[in-house]
Backbone as CSV, one residue per row, in Angstrom:
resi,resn,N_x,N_y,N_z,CA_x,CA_y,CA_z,C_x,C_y,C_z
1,UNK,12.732,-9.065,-10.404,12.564,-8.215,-11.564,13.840,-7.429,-11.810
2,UNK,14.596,-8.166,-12.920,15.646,-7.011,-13.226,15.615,-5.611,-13.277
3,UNK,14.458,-5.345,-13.687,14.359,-3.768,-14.435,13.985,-3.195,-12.889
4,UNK,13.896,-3.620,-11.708,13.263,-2.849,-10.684,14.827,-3.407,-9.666
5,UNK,16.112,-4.272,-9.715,16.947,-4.562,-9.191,16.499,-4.949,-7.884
6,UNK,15.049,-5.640,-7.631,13.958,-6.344,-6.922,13.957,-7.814,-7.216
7,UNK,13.687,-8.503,-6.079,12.842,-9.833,-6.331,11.276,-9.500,-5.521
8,UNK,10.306,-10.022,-6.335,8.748,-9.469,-6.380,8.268,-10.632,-5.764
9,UNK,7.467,-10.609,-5.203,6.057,-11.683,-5.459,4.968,-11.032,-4.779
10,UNK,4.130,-11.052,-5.686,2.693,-10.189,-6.089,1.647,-11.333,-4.984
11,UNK,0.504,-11.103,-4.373,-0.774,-11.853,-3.660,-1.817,-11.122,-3.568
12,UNK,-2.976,-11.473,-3.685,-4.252,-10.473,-2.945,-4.537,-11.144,-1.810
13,UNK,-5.498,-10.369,-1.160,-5.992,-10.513,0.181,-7.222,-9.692,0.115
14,UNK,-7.802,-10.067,1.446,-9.067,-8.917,1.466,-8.966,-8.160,3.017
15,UNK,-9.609,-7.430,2.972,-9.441,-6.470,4.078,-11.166,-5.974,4.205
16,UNK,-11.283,-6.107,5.795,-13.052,-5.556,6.049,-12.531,-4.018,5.753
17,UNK,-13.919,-3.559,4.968,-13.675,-2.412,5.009,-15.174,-1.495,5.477
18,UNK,-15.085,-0.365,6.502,-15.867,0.239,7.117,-16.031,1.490,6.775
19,UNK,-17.117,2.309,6.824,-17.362,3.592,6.559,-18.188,4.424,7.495
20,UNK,-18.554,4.900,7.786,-19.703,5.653,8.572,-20.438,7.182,7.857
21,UNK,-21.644,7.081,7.242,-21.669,7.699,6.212,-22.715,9.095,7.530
22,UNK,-22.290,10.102,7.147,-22.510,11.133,8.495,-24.136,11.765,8.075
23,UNK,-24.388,11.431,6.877,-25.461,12.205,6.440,-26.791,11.450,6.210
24,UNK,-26.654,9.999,5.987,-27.475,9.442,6.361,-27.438,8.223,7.571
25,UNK,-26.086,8.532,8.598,-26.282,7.756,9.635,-26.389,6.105,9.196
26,UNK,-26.067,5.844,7.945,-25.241,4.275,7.727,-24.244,3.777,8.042
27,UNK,-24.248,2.763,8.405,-22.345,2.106,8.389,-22.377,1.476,7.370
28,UNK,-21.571,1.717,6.668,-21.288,0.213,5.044,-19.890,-0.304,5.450
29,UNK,-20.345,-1.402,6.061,-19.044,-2.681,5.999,-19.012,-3.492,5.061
30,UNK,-17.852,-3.887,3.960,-17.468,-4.603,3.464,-16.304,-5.697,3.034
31,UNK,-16.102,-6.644,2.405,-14.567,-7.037,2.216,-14.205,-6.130,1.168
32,UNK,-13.538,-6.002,0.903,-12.445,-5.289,-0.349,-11.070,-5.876,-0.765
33,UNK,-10.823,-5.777,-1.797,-9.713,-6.569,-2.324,-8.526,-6.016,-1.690
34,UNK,-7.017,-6.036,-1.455,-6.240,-5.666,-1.234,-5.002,-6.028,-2.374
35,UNK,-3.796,-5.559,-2.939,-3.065,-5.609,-3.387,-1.251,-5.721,-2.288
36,UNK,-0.503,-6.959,-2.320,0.096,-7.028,-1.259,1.261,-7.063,-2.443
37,UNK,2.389,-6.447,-2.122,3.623,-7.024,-2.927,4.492,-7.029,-1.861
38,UNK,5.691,-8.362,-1.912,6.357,-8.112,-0.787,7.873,-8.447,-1.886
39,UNK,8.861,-7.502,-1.398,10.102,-7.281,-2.357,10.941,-7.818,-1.450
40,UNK,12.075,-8.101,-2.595,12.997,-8.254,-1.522,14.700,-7.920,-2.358
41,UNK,15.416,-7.008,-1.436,16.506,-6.179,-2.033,17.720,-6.966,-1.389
42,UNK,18.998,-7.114,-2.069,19.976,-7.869,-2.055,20.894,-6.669,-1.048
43,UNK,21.088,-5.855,-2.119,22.015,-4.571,-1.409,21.333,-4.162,0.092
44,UNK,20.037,-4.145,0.293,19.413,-3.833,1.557,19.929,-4.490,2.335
45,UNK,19.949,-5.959,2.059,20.248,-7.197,3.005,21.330,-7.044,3.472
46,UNK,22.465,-7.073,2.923,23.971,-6.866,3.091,24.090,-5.752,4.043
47,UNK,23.211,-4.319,3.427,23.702,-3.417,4.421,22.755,-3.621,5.992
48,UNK,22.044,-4.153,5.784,21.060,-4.125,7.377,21.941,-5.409,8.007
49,UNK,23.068,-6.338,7.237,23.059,-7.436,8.128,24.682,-6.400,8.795
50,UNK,25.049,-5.446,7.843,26.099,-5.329,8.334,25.921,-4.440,9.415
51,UNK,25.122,-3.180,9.635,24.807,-2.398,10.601,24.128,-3.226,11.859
52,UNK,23.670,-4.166,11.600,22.938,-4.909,12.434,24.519,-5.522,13.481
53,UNK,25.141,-5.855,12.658,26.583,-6.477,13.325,27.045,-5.359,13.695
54,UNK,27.258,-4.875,13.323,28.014,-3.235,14.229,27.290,-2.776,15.461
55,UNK,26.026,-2.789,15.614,24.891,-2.814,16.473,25.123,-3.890,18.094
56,UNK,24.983,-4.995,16.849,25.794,-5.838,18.461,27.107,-6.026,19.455
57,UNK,27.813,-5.896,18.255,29.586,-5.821,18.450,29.580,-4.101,19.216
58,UNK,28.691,-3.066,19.564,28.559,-2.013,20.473,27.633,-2.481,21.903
59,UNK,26.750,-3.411,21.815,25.837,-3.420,22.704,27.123,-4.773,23.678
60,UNK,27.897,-5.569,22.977,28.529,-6.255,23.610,29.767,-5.875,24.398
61,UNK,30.096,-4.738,23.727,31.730,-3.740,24.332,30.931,-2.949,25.397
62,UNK,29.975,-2.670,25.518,29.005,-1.869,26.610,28.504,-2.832,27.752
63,UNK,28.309,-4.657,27.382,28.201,-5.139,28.547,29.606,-5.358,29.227
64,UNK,30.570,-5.908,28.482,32.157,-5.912,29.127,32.669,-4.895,29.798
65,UNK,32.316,-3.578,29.399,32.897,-2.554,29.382,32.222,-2.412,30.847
66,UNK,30.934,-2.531,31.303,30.368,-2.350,32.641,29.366,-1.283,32.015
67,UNK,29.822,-0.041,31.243,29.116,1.163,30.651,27.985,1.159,30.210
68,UNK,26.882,0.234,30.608,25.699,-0.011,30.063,24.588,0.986,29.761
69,UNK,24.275,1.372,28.417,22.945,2.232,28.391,21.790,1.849,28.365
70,UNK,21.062,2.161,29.738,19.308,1.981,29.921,18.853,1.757,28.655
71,UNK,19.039,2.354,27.566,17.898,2.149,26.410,18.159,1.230,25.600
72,UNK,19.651,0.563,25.798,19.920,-0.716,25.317,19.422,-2.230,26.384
73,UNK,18.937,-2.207,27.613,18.892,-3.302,28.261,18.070,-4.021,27.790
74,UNK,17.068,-4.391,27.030,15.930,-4.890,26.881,16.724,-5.724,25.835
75,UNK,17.804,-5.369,24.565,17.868,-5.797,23.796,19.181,-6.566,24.353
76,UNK,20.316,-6.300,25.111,21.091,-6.936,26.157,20.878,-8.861,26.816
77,UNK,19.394,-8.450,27.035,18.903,-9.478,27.772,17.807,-10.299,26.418
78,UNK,18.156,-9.908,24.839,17.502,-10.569,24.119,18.491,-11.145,22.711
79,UNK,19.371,-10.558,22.907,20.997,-10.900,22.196,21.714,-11.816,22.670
80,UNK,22.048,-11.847,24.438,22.781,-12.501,25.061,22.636,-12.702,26.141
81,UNK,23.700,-13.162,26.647,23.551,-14.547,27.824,25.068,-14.123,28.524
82,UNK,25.006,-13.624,29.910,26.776,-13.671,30.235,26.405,-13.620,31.704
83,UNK,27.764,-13.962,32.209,27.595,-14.158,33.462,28.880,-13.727,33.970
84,UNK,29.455,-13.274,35.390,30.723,-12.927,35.760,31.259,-14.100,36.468
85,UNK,32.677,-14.765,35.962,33.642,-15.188,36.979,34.739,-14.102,37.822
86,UNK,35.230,-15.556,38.164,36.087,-14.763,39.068,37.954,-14.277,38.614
87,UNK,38.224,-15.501,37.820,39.260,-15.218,36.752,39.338,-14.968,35.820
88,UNK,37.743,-15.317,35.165,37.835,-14.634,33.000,37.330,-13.289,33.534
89,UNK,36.182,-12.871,34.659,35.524,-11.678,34.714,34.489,-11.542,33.768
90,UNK,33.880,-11.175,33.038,32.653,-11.452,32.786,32.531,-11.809,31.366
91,UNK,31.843,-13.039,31.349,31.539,-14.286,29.823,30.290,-13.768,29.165
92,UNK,30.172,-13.656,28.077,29.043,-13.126,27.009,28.812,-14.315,25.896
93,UNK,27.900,-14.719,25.754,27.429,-15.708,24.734,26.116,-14.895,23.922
94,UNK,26.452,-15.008,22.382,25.410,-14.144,22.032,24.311,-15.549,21.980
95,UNK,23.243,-14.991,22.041,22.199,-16.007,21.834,21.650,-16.527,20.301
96,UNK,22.049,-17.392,19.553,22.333,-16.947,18.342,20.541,-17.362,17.603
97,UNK,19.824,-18.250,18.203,18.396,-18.353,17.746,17.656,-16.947,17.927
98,UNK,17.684,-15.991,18.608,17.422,-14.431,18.958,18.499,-13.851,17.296
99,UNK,19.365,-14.126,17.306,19.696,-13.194,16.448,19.638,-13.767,14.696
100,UNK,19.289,-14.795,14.820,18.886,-15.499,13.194,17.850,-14.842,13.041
101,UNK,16.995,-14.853,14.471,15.046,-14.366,14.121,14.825,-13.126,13.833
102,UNK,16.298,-12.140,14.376,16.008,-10.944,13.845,16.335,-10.572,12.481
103,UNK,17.526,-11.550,11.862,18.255,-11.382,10.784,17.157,-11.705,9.343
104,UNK,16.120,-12.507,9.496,15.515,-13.285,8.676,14.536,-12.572,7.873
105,UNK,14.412,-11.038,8.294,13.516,-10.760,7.502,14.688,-9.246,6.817
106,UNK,15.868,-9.187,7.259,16.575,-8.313,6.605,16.667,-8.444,4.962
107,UNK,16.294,-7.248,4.181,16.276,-6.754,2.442,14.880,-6.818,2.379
108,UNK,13.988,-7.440,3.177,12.390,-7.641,3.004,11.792,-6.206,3.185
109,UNK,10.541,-6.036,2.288,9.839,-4.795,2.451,8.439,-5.268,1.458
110,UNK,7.443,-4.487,2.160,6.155,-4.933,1.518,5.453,-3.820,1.076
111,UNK,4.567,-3.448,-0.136,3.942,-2.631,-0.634,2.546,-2.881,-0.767
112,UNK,1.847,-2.496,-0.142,0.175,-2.716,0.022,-0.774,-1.421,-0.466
113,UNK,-1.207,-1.956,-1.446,-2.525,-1.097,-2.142,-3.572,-1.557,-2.547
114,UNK,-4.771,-0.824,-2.435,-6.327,-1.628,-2.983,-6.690,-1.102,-4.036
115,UNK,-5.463,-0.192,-5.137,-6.168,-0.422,-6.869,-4.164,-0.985,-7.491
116,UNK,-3.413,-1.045,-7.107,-2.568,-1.130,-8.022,-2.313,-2.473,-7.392
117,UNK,-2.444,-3.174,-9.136,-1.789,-4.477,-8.898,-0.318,-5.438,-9.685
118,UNK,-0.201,-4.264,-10.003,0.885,-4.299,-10.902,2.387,-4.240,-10.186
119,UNK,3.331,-4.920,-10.059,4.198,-4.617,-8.608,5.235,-3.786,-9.428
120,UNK,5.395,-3.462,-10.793,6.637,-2.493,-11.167,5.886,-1.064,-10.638
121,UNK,4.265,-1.199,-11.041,4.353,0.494,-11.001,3.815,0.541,-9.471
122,UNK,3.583,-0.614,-8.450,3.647,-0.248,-7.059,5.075,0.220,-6.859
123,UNK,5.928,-0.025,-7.220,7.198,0.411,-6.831,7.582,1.650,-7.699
124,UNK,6.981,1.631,-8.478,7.360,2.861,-9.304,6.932,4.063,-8.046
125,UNK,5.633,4.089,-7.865,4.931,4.969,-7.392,5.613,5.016,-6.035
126,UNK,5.772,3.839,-5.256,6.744,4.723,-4.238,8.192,5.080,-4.386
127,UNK,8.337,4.456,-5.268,9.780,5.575,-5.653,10.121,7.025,-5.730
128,UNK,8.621,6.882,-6.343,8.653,8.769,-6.419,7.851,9.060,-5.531
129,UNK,7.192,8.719,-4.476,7.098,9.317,-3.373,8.159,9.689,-2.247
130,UNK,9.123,8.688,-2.523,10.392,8.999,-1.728,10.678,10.043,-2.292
131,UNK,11.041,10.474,-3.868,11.826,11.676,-4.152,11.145,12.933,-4.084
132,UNK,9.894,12.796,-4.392,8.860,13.992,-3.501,9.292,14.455,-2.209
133,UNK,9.518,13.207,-1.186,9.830,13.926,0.339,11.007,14.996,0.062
134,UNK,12.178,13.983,-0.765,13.125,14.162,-1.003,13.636,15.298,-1.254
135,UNK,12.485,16.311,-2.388,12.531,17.129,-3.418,11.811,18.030,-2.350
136,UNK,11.021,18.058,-1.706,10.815,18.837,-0.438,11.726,19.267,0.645
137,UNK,12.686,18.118,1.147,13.545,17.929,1.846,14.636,19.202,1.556
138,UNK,14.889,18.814,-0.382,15.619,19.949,-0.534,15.163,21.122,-0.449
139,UNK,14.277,21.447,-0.810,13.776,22.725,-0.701,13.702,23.600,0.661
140,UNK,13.560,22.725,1.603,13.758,23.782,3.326,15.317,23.438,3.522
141,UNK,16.141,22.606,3.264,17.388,22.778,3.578,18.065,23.197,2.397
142,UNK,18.678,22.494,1.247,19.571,22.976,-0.110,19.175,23.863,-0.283
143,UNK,17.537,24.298,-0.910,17.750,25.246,-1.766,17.158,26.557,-0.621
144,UNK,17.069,26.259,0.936,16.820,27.575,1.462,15.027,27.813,1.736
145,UNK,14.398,26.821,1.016,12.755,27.367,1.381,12.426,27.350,2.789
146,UNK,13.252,26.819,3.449,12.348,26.702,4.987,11.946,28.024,5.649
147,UNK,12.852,29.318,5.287,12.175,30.765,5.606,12.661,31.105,4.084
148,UNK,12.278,31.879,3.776,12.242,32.214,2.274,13.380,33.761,1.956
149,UNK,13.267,34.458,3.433,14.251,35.337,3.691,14.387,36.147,2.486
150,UNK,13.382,36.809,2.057,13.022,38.127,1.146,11.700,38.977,1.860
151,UNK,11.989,40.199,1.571,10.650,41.299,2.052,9.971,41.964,1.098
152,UNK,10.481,41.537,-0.243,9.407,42.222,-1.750,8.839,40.778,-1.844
153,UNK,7.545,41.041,-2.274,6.823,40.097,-2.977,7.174,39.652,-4.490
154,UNK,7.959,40.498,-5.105,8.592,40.175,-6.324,9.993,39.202,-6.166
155,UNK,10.204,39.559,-5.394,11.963,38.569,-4.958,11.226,37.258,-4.330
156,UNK,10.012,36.715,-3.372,9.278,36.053,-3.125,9.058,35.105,-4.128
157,UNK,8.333,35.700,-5.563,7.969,35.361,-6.785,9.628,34.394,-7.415
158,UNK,10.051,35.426,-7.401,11.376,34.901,-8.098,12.086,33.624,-7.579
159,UNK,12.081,33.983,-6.325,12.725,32.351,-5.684,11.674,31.372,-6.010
160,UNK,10.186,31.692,-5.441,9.847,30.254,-6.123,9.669,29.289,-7.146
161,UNK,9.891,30.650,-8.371,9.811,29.960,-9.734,10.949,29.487,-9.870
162,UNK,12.604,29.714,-9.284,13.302,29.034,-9.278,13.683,27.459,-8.563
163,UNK,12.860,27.649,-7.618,12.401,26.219,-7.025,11.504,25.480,-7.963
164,UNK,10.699,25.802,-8.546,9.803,24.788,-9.412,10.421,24.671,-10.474
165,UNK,11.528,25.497,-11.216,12.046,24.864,-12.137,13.283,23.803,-11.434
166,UNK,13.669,23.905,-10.238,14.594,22.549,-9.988,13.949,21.723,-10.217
167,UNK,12.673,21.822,-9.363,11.679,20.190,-9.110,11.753,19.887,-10.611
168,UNK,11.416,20.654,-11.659,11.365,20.117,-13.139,12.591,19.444,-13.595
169,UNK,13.330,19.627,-13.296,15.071,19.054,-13.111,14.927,17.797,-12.610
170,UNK,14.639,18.246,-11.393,14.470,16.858,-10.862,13.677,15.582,-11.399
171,UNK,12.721,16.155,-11.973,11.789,15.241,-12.064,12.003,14.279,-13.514
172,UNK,12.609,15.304,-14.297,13.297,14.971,-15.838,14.330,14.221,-15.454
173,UNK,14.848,14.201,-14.559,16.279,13.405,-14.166,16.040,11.936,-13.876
174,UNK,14.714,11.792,-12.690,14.397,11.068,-12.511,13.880,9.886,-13.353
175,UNK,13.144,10.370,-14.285,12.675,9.978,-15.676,13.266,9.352,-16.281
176,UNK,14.324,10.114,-16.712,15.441,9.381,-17.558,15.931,7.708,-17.026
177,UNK,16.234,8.360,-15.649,16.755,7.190,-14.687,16.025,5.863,-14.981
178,UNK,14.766,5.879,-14.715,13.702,4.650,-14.911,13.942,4.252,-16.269
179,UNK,14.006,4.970,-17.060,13.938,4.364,-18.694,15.022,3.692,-18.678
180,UNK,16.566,4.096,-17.905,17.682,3.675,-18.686,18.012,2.579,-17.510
181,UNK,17.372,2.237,-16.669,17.527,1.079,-15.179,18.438,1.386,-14.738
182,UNK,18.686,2.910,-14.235,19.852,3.535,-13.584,20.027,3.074,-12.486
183,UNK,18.516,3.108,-11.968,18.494,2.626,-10.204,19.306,1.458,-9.988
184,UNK,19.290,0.713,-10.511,19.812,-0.632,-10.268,21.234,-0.540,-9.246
185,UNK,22.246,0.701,-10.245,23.756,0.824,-9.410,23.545,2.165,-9.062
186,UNK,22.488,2.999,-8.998,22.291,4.628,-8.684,21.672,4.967,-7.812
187,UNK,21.814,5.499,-6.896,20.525,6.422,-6.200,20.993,8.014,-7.051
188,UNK,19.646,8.644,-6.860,20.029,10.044,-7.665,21.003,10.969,-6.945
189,UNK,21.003,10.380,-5.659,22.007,11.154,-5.277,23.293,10.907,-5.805
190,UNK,23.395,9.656,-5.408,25.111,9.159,-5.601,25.040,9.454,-7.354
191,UNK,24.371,9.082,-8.140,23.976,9.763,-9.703,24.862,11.492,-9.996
192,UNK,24.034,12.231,-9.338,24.440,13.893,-9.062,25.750,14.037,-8.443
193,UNK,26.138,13.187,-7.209,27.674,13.129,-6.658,28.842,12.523,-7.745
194,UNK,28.376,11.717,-8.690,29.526,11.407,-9.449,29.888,12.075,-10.520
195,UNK,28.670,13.462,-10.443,29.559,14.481,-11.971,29.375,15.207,-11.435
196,UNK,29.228,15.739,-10.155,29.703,17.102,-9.390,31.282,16.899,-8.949
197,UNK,32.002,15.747,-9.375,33.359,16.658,-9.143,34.316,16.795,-10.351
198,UNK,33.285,17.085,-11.724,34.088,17.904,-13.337,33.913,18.720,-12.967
199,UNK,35.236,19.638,-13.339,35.197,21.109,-13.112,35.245,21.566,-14.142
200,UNK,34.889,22.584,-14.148,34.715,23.701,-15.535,35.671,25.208,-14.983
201,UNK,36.408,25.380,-16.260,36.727,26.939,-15.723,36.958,27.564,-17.508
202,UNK,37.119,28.958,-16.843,37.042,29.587,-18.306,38.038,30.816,-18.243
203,UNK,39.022,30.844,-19.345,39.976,32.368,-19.141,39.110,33.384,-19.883
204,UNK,39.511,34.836,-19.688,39.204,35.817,-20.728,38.917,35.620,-22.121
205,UNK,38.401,35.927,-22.883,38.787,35.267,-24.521,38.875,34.133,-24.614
206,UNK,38.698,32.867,-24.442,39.008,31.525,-24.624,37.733,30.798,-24.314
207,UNK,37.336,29.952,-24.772,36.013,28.931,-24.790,36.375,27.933,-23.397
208,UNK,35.145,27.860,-22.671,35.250,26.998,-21.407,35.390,25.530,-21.568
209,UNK,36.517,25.347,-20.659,37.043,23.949,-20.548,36.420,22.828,-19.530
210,UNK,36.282,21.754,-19.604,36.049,20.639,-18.615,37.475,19.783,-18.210
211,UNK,37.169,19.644,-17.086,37.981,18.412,-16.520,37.802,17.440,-17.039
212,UNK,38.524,15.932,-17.332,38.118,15.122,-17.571,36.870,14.450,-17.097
213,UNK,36.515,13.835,-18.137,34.784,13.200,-17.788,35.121,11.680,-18.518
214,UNK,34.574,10.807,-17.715,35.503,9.553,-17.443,34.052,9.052,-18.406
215,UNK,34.010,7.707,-18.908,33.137,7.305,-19.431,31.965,6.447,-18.864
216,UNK,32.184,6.295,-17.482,30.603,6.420,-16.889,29.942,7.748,-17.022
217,UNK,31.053,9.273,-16.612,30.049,10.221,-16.722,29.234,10.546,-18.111
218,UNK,30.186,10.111,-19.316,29.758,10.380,-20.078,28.424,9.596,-20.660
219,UNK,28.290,8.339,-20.491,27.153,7.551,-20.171,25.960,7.672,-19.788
220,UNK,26.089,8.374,-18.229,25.099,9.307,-17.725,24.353,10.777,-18.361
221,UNK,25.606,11.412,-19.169,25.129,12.488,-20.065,24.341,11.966,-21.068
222,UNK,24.599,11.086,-21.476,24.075,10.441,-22.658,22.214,10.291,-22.934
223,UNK,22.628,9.681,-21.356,20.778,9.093,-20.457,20.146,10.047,-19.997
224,UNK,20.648,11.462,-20.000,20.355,12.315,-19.365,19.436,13.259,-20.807
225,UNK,20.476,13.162,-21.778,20.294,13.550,-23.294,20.539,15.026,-23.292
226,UNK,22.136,14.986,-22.448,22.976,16.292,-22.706,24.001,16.194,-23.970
227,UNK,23.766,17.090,-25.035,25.117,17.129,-25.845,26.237,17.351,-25.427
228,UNK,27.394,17.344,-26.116,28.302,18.077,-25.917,29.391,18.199,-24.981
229,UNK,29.380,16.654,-24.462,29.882,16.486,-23.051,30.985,15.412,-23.125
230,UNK,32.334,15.391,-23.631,33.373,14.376,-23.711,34.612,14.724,-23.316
């Protein structure tokens, strides 16, 4: 699916489903439909095959090296194969059927629900459950909620209505994003990192200036549906 920068394929299934009803001491077992989507991301792939290689190319400098860490042995003895001579000193063969089997399901990810069967807005919906954590996330670290660090109940008041108007920020931002298939080359972060470095400054008497704003940013203003921004 272009518009989701996904490849989809949608299946049902059924799943027993059990209850135990406390008030009249029933069990209701049934099948129930299930909704399975299993995606699969290009950019994911690339980056899990490449961390995955960085992963081994450390676990292999750690068997040569002698420096072995306990919490790596299991995977040591499921990567590779080495043995010590007496003139090379010690031979490493990665095991390469072990490491295809791990590679094979890298960019894969599956979305399972029993009313949505629709796989844009299964993905829609966890999209924005990620930026929920996300938008939480900021709130005890960026914007400071994790102690709130005021002693009037009016200054209390005040910070949080300034937190719920970010989330509204946020959430309008987000918005936009989906309509205009930002995601595709965006995360909102890297989105927010590429016009946080226009600067603005302003003299005495004189109307405030911008730094140059290159014509992706201006693009983004556009999708965003800020005037005034060239």
């Amino acid at each position: 699916r272009e518009d989701l920068g996904l490849y989809v394929m949608s299946f049902t299934d059924w799943w027993d489903y059990r209850e135990e009803q406390p008030r009249s001491g029933k069990t209701v077992t049934e099948k129930r439909r299930v909704y399975i989507h299993l995606c699969f991301n290009d950019q994911r792939c690339t980056d899990e095959r490449i961390s995955f290689a960085r992963h081994l190319s450390r676990l292999e400098e750690e068997l040569r090296s002698g420096k072995r860490n306990l919490a790596h042995e299991r995977e040591y003895d499921r990567y590779f194969e080495w043995h010590q001579t007496p003139k090379r000193g010690i031979v490493i063969q990665p095991k390469e059927d072990a490491i295809r089997e791990n590679q094979r399901n890298f960019g894969y990810f599956a979305l399972l629900s029993n009313s949505i069967k629709d796989p844009v807005e299964a993905v829609t919906v966890y999209r924005t459950r990620d930026v929920i954590e996300k938008a939480f996330e900021n709130l005890k670290s960026r914007l400071s909620m994790r102690r709130m660090s005021v002693s009037l109940e009016e200054n209390f008041e005040g910070k949080l209505f300034i937190q719920f108007v970010a989330l509204m920020y946020l959430s309008y931002i987000k918005r936009r994003m989906e309509i205009h298939g930002m995601f595709k080359g965006y995360t909102m972060q890297t989105m927010l990192d590429s016009l946080d470095i226009i600067e603005r400054w302003q003299q005495p008497g004189m109307a405030p200036r911008l730094s140059e704003v290159t014509e992706k940013q201006q693009a983004i203003y556009a999708a965003m549906e800020v005037e005034g921004i060239s």
